[in-house]
N, C-alpha and C positions, 0 to 999 in steps of 0.2 A: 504494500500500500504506500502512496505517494502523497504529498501536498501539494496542494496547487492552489497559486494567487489568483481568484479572479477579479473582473468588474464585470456586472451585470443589472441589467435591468429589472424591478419589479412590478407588477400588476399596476402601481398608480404612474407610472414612467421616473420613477427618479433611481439613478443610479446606487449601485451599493458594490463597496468592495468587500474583500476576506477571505478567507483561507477552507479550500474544502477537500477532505482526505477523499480519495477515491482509489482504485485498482489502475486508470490509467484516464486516460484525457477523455476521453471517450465515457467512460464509468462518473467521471466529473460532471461533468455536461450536462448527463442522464440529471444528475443528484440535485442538480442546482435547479433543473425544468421540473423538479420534483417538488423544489421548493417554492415553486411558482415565482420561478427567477430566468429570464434570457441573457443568456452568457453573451457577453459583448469579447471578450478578451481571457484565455486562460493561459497561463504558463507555471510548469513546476518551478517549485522556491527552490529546490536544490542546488545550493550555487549560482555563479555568472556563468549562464550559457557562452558565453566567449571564451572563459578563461581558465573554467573550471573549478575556482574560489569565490566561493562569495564575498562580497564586498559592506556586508552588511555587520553594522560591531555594533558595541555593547558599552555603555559609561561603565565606570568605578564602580557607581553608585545601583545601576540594574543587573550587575554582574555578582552583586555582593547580596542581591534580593533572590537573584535567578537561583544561586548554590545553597543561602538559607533554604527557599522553600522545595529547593531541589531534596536536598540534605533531610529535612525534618520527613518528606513524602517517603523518600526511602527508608529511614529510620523506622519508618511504622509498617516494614513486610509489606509492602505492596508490590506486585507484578512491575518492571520498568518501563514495559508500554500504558501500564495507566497512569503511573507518577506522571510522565511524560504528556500522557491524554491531558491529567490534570494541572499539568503546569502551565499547560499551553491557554487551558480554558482560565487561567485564572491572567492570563497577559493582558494587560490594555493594549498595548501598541499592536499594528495589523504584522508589523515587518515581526516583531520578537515574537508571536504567536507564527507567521509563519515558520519561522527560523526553528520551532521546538520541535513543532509536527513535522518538520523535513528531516529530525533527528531524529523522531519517533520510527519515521516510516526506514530508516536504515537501521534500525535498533530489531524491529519487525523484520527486515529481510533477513537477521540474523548477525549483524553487525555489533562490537560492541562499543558501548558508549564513547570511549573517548576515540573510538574508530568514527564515530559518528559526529562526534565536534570538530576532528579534523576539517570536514566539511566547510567548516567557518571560522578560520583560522585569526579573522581581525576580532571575533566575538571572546572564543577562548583562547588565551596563549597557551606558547610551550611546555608553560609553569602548570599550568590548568590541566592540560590533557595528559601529559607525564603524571601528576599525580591523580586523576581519575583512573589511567591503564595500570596504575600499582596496586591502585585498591581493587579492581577486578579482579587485575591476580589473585590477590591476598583473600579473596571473596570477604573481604572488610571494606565495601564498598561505600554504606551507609557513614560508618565510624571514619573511612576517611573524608568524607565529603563534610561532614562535621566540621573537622580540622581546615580544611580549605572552605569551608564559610565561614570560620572564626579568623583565619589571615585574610582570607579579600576585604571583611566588615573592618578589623582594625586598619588597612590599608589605608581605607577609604576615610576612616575617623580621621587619619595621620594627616592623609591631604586635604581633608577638609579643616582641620585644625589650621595648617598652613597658611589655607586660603584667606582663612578667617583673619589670621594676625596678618595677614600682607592686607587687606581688605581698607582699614583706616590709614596706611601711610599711603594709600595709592591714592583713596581718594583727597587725603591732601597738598598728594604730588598733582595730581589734574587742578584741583582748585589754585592753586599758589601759580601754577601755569598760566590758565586762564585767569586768574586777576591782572596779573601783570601784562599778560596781553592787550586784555581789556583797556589797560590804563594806558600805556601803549598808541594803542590805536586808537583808541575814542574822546580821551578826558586831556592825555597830555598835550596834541595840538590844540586843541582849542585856548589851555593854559597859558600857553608859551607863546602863541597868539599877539597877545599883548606887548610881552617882551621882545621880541623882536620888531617889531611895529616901533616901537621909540628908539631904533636905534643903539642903545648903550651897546656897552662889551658886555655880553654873560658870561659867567663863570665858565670853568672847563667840563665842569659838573653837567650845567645845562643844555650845554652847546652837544654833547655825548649824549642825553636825554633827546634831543631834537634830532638828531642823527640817527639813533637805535628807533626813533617813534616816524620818523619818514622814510626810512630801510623796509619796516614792516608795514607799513600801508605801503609802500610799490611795489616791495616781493614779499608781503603775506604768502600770497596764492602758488609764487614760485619756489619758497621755504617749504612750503608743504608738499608738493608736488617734488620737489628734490628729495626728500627726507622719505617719504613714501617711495620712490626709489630707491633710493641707498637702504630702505631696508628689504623692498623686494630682489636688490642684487646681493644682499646680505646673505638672504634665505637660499637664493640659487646657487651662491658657491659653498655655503655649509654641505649641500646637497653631493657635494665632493668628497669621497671620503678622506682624502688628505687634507682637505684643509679643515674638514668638520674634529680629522683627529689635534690637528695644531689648537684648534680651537677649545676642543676639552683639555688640551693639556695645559692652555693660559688660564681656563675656568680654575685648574687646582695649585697655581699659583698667585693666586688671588689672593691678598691678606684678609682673613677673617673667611670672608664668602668662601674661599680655596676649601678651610677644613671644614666647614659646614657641607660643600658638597660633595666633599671626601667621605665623610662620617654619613652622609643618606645612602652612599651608591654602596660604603660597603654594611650599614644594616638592612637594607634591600638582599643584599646576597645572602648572610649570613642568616637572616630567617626568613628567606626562601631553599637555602639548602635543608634547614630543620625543617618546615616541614614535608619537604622531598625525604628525606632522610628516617622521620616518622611512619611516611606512606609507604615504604620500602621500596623504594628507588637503591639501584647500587650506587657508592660513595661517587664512582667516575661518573654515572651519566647526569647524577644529581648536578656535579661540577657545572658540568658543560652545560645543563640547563639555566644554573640559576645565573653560570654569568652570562646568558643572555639576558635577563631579565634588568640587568645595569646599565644605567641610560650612557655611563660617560664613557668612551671609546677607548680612554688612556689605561683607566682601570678594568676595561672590558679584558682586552688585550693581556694586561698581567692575569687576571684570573683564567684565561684562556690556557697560559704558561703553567697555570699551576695545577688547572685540571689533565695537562700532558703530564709534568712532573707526577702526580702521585697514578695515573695510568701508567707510566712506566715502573713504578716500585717505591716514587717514595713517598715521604709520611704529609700532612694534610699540614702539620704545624709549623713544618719546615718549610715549605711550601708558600704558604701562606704571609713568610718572614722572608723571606728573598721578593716575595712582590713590594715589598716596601709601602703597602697602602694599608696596612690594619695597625691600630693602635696596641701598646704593650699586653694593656690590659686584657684586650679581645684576646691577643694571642694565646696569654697564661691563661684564662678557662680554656680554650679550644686545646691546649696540649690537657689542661689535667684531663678533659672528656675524651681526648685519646688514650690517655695513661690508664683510667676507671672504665673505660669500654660504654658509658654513656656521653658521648659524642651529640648525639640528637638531645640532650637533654641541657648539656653546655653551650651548646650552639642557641638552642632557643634564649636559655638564660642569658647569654651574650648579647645578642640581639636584641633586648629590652633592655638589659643595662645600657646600649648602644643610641636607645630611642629614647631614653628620657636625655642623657646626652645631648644629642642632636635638639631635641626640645629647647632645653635649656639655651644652647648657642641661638636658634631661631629667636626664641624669648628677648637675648642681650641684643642682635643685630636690630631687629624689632624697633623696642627698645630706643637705639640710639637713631634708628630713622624718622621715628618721630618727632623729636626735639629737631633733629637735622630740618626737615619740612617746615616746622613752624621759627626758625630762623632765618632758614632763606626766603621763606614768605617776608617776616617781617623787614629783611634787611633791605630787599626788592622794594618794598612800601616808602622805607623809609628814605632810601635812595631817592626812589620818584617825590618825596615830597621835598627834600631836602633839595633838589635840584629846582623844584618852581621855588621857594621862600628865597633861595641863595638872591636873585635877580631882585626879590622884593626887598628883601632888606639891604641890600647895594642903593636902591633907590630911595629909599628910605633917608639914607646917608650920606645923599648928593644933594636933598632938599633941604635938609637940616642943615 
């Protein structure tokens, strides 16, 4: 049995789209004239018929809902094609309801699950489906699905915690922008208006205000229109892998920001390998998956290095310390959990100790962006006033 997207007409003439399982296009058709529906357009959801991958994904946030109510459905003995049945009926969206029943209907052919995610590669990642085909194995399918709804839900907390404290410097960065623009553009010619009109010398102060407020009323439109290019030539040559790797390797020379995005790429790895490693993934392939999962190229690379190193023979700890990107401290749990033979169990502890960490550093950067914003705002103010009063009290001083 298959899924198929349709659009179709009903009995009052108004269109309707959604998803209908059938045996084949034909079997579809039938179902829908059944339902007193005229099929205008059918096509299986299976993938991009061009490409053979679907192109269809999934937020943080419906990825971390999709595996809770995945997770709790099998937890409760239920058959996989009705969890499945009933995942799909409980989707609002029409694409993530067809995307389930497309895995159902390969789940039915005889397919297993993370054989059947494969399918949709931008929905689940490698992290996802590597630990779904473990727990098959293990027939602790339920128990691990558990585990990978409890890390995609904290994932999700992480970056949404992120979001949140970047949320007020940003919008004080746009406001202190736009004021100064504003002033700029609208309030300081009309000001300066005057002073120039009578002639005298203005200050250097002023003369710098009038120059900066007549540059952007001429090229406003060609400042932004430049600047909207230099970031889309920006985005094309990251697109490079050479220059996107030069690129992360100045991101981790950064003072401040450097170890901060040091410390996320590698607690991203280090509890994505635990719970690969829980799931019963082998130590080598867990490597190689989890450091895909690490956004920055430079530290990609050495963890690449060290998933070869211990596939050739040697130890995870050693390993780990010739890549030169893990902190002391991560390292000393990860050898005791090699030395104690719980490894999964210091790795995840690592990993939280790792994340309040990181917390903390986002906290201080945070933090001191704040005051930074509300000083350049005010010194911006203060400049533009200080450059209209300079002229007035000159004049002032010529009358007297």
């Amino acid at each position: 049995m298959a899924a198929y997207e349709f659009l179709a007409m009903d009995s009052a003439g108004r269109r309707r789209r959604g998803v209908q399982e059938a045996d084949s296009e034909r079997h579809a058709r039938q179902l829908l004239r059944d339902r007193q529906l005229i099929p205008l357009r059918l096509r299986p959801t299976r993938g991009d018929r061009r490409g053979g991958s679907s192109r269809r994904g999934l937020g943080a946030a419906e990825l971390a809902l999709l595996t809770r109510q995945l997770a709790t459905l099998v937890q409760a003995a239920l058959p996989l094609e009705e969890v499945l049945a009933a995942l799909a009926a409980q989707c609002e969206k029409r694409g993530q309801q067809a995307m389930v029943l497309a895995i159902r209907a390969r789940v039915l052919e005889g397919h297993g699950l993370a054989r059947a995610m494969a399918e949709f590669p931008r929905a689940f990642p490698p992290l996802y489906r590597a630990t779904v085909a473990a727990g098959e194995r293990a027939g602790h399918l339920g128990q691990v699905l558990m585990q990978l709804a409890d890390y995609t839900e904290s994932r999700q907390a992480a970056r949404q915690q992120i979001q949140l404290a970047l949320l007020y410097p940003s919008i004080l960065l746009v406001a202190a922008v736009g004021i100064v623009g504003f002033l700029l553009g609208f309030v300081v010619p009309d000001v300066v208006k005057v002073f120039v009109d009578s002639g005298q010398e203005l200050p250097w102060l002023t003369r710098l205000l009038i120059a900066a407020s007549q540059g952007l009323q001429a090229s406003g439109l060609y400042l932004l229109l430049a600047l909207a290019g230099a970031l889309g030539g920006t985005r094309a040559l990251l697109r490079r892998p050479a220059m996107r790797l030069a690129w992360h390797r100045l991101q981790l020379r950064l003072p401040l920001l450097g170890r901060v995005i040091r410390a996320g790429n590698c607690t991203r790895f280090t509890s994505t390998l635990a719970i690969l490693g829980r799931s019963g993934v082998p130590l080598v392939d867990a490597l190689e998956i989890a450091a895909e999962v690490v956004a920055n190229q430079q530290i990609r690379t050495c963890l690449k290095d060290v998933a070869r190193a211990v596939r050739e023979g040697g130890g995870l700890t050693r390993a780990l310390e010739r890549s030169g990107q893990f902190p002391p401290m991560m390292l000393y749990m990860i050898a005791s959990g090699e030395r104690s033979g719980e490894l999964d169990a210091m790795l995840d502890r690592a990993a939280r100790q790792q994340e309040s960490q990181l917390a903390n550093r986002i906290a201080m950067l945070v933090g001191l962006f704040e005051p930074a914003m509300l000083v350049f705002m005010g010194a911006s103010v203060l400049l533009i006033v200080l450059a209209i009063l300079m002229p007035i009290l000159s004049l002032n001083q010529l009358i007297a």
